[in-house]
C-alpha positions in Angstrom: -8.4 9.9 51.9 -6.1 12.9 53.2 -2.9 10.9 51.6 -5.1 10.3 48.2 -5.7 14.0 47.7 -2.2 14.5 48.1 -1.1 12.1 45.4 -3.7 13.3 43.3 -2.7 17.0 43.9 0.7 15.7 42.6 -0.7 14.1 39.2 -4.1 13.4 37.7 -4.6 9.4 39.0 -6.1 8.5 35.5 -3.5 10.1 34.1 -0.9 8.0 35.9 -2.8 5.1 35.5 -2.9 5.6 31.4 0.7 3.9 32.0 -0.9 0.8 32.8 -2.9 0.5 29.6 -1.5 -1.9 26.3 -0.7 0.3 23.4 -2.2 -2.4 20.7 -5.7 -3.7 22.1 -7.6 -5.9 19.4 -10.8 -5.5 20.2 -12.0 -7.8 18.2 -10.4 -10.8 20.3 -12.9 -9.5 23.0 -15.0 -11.8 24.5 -17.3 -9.4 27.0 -16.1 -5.8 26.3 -16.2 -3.7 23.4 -14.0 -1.3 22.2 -15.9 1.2 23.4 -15.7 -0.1 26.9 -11.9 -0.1 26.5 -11.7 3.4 25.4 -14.4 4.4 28.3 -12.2 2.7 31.1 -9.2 4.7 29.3 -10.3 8.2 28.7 -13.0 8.0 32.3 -11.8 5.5 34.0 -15.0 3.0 34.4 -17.1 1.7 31.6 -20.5 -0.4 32.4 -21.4 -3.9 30.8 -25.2 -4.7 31.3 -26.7 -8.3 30.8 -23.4 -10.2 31.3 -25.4 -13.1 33.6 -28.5 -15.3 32.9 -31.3 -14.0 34.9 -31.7 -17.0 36.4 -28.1 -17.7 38.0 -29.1 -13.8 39.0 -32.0 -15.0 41.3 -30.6 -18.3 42.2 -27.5 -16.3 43.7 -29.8 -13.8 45.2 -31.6 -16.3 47.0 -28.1 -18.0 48.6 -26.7 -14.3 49.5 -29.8 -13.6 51.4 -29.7 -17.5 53.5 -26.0 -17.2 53.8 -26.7 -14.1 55.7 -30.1 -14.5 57.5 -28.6 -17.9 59.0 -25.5 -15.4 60.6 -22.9 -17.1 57.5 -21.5 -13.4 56.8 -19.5 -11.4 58.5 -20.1 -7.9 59.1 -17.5 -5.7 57.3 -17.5 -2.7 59.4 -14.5 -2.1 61.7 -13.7 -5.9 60.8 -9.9 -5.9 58.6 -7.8 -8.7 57.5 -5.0 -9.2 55.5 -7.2 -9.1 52.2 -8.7 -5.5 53.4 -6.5 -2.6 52.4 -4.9 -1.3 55.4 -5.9 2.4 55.0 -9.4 2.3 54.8 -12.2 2.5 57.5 -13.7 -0.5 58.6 -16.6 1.5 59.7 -17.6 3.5 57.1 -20.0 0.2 55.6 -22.9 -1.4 56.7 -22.5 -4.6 54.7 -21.6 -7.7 55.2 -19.3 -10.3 53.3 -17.5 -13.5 52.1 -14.8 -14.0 50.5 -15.2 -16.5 47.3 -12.2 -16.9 45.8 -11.8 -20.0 43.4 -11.4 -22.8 45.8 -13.6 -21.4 48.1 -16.1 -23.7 50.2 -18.8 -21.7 49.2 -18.5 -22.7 45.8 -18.9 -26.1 46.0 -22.5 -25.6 47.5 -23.4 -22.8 44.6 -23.0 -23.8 41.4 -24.6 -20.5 40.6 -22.3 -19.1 42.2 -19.5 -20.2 41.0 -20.6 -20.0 37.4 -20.3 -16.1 38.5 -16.7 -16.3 39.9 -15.6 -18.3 36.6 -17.2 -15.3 34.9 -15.0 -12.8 36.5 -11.8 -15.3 36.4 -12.4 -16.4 32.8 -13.9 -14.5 30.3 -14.0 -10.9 32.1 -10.4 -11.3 33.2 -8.9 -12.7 30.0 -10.4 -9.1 28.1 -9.2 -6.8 31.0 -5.6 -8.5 31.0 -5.5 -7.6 26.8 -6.8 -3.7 27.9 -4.9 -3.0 31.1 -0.5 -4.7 32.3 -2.2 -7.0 35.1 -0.5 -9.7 36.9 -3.1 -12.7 37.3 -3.8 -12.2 41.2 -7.3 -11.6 42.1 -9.9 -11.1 44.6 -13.6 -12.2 45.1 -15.8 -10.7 47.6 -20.1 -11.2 47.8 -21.7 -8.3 49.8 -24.9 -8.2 51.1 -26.6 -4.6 52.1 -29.3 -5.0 54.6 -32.3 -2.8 53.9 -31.8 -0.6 57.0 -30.4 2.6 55.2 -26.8 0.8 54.9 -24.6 2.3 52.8 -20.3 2.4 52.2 -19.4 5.7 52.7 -16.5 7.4 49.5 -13.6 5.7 49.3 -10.9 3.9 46.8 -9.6 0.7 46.5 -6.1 1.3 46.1 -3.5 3.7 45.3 -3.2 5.3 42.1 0.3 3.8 40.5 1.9 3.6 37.2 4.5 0.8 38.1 3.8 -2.2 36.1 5.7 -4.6 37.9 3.7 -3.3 41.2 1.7 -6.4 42.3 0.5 -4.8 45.8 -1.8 -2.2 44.3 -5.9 -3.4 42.6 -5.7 -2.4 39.4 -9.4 -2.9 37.9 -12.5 -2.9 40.0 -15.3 -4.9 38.6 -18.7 -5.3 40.6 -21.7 -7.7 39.1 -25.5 -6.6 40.9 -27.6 -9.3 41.6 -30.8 -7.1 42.2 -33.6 -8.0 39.7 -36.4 -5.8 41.2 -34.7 -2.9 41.7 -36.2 0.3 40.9 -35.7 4.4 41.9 -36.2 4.7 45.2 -34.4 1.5 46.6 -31.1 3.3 46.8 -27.9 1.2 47.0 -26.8 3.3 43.5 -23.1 3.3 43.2 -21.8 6.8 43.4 -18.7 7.7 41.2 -16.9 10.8 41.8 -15.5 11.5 38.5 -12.5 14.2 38.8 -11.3 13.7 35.2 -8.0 15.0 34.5 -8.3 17.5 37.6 -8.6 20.0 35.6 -12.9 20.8 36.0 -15.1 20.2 38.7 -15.5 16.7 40.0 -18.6 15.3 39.0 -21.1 12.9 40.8 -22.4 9.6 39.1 -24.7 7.6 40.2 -25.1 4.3 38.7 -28.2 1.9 38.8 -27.4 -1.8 40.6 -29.4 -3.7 37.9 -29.5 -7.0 37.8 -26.6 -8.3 35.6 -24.8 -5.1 34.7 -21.6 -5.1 35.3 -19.5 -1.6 36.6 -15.7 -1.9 35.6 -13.5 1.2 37.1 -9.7 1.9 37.5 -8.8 0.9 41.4 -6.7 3.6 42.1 -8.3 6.4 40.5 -12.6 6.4 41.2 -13.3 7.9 44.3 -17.0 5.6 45.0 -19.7 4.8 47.3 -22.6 2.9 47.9 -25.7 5.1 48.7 -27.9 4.0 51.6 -29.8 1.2 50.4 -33.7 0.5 51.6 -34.3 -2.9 50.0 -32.0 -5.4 49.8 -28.5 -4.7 48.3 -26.5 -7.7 46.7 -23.2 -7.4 44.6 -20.0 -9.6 43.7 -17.1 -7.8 43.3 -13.8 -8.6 42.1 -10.4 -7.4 42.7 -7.6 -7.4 39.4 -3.7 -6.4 40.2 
C-alpha cells in the first residue's frame, strides 16, 4: 500500500485511469449496464447493478459454495499466493477461502448454476464493460467463501493504477456478484470502498450491502476496498477484466 500512496501522490488513480475509457460508448447497445452505470464507473470509479441473477441459480450456488467448503474443497486464501495472486499483496490480511473457476474449470461441469454465473461475467457483463473501458479479453474467476467467525479482507487494491492501453499485466475492472439472500444489517461482510475522488477532498468510506444478485463493478487500480468482518456466512464471485 506504501508504493500505491506514492503513485497516487503523483496523479489522481481515476484520473489516470480516465485514459482507459472509449470516447464514443453507445449505451444503448448495452446489454446489463446503463449509461448511468458507465458515467458512475467514469466520474467514481464503481457503479452497482442489483438483480443481475435468478434467485434461484443465487441459492443453488450458495448451497455448492457452502459443501465445496464444509467437505475441505477450498483453499484457505490467507498467506496462500500463486501465480494468479498479485505479488504485492498480503496473503494474510483475509480470512476467506477460494477456487478458482475459470471457463474450463472442473467445477463447472458439476454446477450448472454455476457456470450459468461465470458465462454471465464472460458474456453479457464483459461484452458491456469491453464497449466502456480499452480491455484485452483476459480474465479471472474466483468464488469466495467467508466463514461466519468475524472473517474479514482487510483494505487493499487489486492492481496498479495505469493508463497504458496496451498494458495486459494490470486488472482493469473489478466485478463481484453476492450470493447472500438472507442478508440483513448486522451480518457484516459489507464491502468497504474508500472513495478518494480526484484527491483533492477527504477520502470517503462506503459501505456497500452484499445482496443477493447485485452486482459491485469498480476500477482495479484505483478503489482502495475491504470486506468487513462477516458473522453469517459470506459468499461472492468475483471476476477479474485486463
Amino acid at each position: 500500500m506504501e508504493l500505491l500512496g506514492h503513485l497516487d501522490a503523483s496523479m489522481p488513480p481515476l484520473l489516470l485511469a480516465q485514459e482507459l475509457f472509449n470516447s464514443d460508448v453507445d449505451s444503448s447497445a448495452f446489454k446489463v449496464l446503463t449509461s448511468d452505470n458507465a458515467n458512475e464507473l467514469f466520474h467514481q470509479g464503481y457503479t452497482v447493478l442489483n438483480n443481475v441473477l435468478p434467485l434461484s441459480t443465487i441459492q443453488s450456488v450458495r448451497q455448492w459454495a457452502t459443501e465445496m467448503f464444509k467437505t475441505g474443497k477450498m483453499d484457505k486464501a490467507s498467506g496462500k499466493h500463486n501465480e494468479e495472486d498479485d505479488p504485492f499483496r498480503e496473503g494474510n490480511a483475509r480470512g476467506d477461502y477460494t477456487i478458482w473457476v475459470s471457463p474450463g474449470s472442473k467445477f463447472l461441469e458439476v454446477s450448472p448454476e454455476l457456470k450459468e454465473c461465470v458465462d454471465w461475467f464472460s458474456g453479457r457483463l464483459h461484452e458491456d464493460l469491453a464497449k466502456v473501458v480499452h480491455l484485452h479479453g483476459q480474465a479471472e474467476y474466483q468464488l469466495a467463501y467467508y466463514p461466519p467467525d468475524s472473517s474479514h479482507y482487510e483494505r487493499h487494491r487489486d492492481s496498479f493504477p495505469t493508463d497504458d492501453k496496451e498494458d495486459v499485466d494490470q486488472r482493469r475492472v473489478t466485478a463481484i456478484v453476492y450470493f447472500n439472500p438472507d442478508w440483513k444489517q448486522g451480518n457484516g461482510g459489507e464491502l468497504r470502498i474508500f472513495d478518494k475522488g480526484m484527491g483533492d477532498e477527504e477520502e470517503k468510506e462506503i459501505d456497500i450491502a452484499p445482496l443477493a444478485a447485485r452486482c459491485v463493478v469498480f476500477l482495479s487500480g484505483v478503489m482502495d476496498h475491504a470486506v468487513m468482518p462477516a458473522f453469517e456466512e459470506r459468499i461472492a464471485l468475483t471476476s477479474w477484466y485486463r
